[in-house]
Residue frames relative to the residue before (quaternion, step in Angstrom):
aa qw qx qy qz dx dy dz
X 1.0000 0.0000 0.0000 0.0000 0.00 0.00 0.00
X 0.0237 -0.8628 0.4925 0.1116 3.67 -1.09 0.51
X 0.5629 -0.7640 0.3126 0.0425 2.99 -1.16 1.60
X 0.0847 -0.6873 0.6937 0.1979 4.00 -0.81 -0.07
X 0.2990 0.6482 -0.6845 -0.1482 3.37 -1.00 0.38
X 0.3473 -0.6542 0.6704 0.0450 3.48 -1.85 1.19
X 0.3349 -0.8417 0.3686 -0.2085 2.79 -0.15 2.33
X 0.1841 0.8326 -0.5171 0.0747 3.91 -0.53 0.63
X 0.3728 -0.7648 0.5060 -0.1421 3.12 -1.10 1.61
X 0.3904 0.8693 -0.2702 0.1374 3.21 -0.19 0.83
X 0.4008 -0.6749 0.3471 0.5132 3.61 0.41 1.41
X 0.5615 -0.5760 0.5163 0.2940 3.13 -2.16 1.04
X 0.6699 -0.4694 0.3009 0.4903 3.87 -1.08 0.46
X 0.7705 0.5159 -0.2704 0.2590 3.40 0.52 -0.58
X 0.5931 0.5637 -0.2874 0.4980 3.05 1.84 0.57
X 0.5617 -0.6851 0.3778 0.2689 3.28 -0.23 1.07
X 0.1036 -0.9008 0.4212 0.0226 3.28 -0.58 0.76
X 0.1025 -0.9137 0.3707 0.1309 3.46 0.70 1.08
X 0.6712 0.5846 -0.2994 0.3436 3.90 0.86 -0.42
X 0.6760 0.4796 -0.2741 0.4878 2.77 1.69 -0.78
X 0.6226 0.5134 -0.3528 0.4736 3.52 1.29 -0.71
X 0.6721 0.3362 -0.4436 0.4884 3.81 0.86 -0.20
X 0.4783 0.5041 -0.5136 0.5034 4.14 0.65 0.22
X 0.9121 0.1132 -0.2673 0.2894 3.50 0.13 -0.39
X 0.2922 0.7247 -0.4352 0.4472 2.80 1.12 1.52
X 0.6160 0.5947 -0.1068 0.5054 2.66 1.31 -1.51
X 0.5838 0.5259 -0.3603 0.5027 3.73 1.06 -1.56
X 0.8957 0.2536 -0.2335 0.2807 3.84 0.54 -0.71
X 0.0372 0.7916 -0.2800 0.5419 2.77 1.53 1.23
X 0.7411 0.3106 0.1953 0.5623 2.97 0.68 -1.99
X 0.3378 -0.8345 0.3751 0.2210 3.37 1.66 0.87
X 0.3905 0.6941 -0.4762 0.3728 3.48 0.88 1.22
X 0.2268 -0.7341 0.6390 -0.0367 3.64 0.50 2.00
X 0.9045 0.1501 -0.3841 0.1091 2.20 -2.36 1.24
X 0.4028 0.5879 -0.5128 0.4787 3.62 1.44 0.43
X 0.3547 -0.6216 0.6915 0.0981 2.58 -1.55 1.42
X 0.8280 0.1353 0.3151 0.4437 3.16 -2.18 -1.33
X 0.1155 -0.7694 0.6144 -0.1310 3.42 -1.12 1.77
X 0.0165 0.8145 -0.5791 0.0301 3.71 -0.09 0.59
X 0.0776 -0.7115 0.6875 0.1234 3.97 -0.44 0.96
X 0.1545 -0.6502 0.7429 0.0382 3.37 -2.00 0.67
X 0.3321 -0.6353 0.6086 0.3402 2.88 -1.84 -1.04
X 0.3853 -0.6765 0.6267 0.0345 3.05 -1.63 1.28
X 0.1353 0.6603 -0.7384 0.0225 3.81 -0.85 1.38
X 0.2345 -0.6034 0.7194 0.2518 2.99 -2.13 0.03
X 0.2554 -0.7467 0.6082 0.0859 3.68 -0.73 0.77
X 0.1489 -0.5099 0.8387 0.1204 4.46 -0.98 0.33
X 0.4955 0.6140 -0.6047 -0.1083 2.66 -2.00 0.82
X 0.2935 -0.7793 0.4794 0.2768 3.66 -0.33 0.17
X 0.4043 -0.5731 0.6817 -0.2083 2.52 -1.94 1.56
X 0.4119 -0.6232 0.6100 0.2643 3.45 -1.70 0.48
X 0.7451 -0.0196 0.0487 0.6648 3.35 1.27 -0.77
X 0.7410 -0.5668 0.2856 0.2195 3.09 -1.68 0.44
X 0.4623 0.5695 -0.2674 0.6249 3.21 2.29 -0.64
X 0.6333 0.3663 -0.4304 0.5287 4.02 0.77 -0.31
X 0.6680 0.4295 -0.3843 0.4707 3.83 0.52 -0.53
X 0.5577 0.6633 -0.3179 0.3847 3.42 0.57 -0.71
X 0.6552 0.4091 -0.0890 0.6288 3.53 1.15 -1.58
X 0.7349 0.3771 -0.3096 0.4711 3.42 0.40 -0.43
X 0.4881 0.4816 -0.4390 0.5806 3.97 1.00 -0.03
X 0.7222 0.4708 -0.3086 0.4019 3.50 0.18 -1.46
X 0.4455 0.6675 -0.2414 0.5456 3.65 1.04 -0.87
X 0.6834 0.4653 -0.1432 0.5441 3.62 -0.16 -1.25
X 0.8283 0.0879 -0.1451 0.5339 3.49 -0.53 -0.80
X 0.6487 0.4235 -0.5533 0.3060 3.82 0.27 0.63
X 0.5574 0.7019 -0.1435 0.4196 2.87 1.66 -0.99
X 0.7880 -0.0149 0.2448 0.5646 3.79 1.36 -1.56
X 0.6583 0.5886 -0.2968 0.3635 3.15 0.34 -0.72
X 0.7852 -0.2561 0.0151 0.5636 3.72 1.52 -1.72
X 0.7914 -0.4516 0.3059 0.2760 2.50 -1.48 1.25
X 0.0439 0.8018 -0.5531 -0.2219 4.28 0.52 0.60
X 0.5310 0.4907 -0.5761 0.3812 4.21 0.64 -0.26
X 0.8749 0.1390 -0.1290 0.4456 3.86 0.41 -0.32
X 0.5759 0.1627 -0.3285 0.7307 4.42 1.22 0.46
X 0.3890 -0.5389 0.7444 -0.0643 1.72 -2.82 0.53
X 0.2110 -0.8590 0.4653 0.0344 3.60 -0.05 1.07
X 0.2048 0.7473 -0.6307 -0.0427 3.54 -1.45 0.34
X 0.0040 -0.8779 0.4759 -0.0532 2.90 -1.25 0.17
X 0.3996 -0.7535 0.5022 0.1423 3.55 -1.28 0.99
X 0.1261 0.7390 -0.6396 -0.1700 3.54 -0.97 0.38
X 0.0430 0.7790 -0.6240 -0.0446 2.78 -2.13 -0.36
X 0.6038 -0.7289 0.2811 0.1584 3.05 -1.01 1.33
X 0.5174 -0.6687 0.5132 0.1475 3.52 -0.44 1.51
X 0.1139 0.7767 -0.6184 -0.0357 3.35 -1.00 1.13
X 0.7897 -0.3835 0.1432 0.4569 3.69 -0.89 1.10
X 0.7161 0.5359 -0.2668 0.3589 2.90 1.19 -1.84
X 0.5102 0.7195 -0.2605 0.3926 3.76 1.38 -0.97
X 0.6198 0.6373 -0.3329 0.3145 3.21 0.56 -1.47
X 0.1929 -0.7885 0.5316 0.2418 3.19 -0.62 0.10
X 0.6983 -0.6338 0.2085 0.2593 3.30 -1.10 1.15
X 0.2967 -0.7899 0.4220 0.3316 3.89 -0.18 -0.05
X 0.1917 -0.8599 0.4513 0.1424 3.71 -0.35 1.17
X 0.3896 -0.6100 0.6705 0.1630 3.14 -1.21 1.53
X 0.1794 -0.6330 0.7523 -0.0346 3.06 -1.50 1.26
X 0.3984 -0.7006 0.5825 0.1061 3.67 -1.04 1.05
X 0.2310 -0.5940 0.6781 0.3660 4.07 -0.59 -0.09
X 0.5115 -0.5860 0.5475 0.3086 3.63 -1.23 0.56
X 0.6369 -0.6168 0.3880 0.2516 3.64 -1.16 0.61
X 0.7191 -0.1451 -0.0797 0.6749 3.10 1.03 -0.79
X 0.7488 -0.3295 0.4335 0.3778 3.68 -1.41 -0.60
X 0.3704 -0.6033 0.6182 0.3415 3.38 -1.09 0.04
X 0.4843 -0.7028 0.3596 0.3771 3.35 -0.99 0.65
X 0.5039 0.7618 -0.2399 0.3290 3.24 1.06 -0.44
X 0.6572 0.2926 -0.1611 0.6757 3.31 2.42 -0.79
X 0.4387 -0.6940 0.5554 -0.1321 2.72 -1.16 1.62
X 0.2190 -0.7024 0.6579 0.1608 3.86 -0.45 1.47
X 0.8237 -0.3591 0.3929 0.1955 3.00 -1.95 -0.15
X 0.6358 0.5106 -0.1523 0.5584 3.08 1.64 -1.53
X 0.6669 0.5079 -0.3705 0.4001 3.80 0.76 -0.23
């Protein structure tokens, strides 16, 4: 079976967060009232396959204790779900063009 999990990282509250506190400065700046408290993270998507959704499940959770975050200073969550053929997305064949445009110019010219 193959998985998606959509992954999020994000320092624990008790870590100061300086990028976000200078974005939402900035947002009001930009006379944009009523934003509070900004906290940036990270956002992964992971494929993988599993026999079951309890082996993917353990194997995400795995992953981001292990590498993914940082647990003395983030906090991780995450969603999966189970990839169906129809889901996949397709793989695009890309042709090389026949010739150049004239306009590009090899090395050898």
């Amino acid at each position: 079976m193959k998985f998606l999990a959509e992954i999020q990282i994000i320092l624990l509250p008790e870590i100061q967060e300086p990028q976000g506190a200078i974005i939402s400065r900035q947002l009001k700046h930009l006379d944009l009232e009523g934003i509070g408290q900004i906290r940036i993270g990270k956002f992964l998507t992971m494929e993988l396959e599993a026999d079951s959704e309890v082996e993917a499940h353990q194997n995400v959770e795995k992953a981001c204790q292990r590498l993914l975050a940082n647990p003395i200073m983030e906090s991780f969550s995450f969603h999966l779900k189970e990839l169906t053929q129809a889901a996949l997305p397709e793989e695009e064949i890309t042709e090389a063009p026949e010739a150049l445009p004239e306009d590009i110019q090899t090395e050898e010219e």
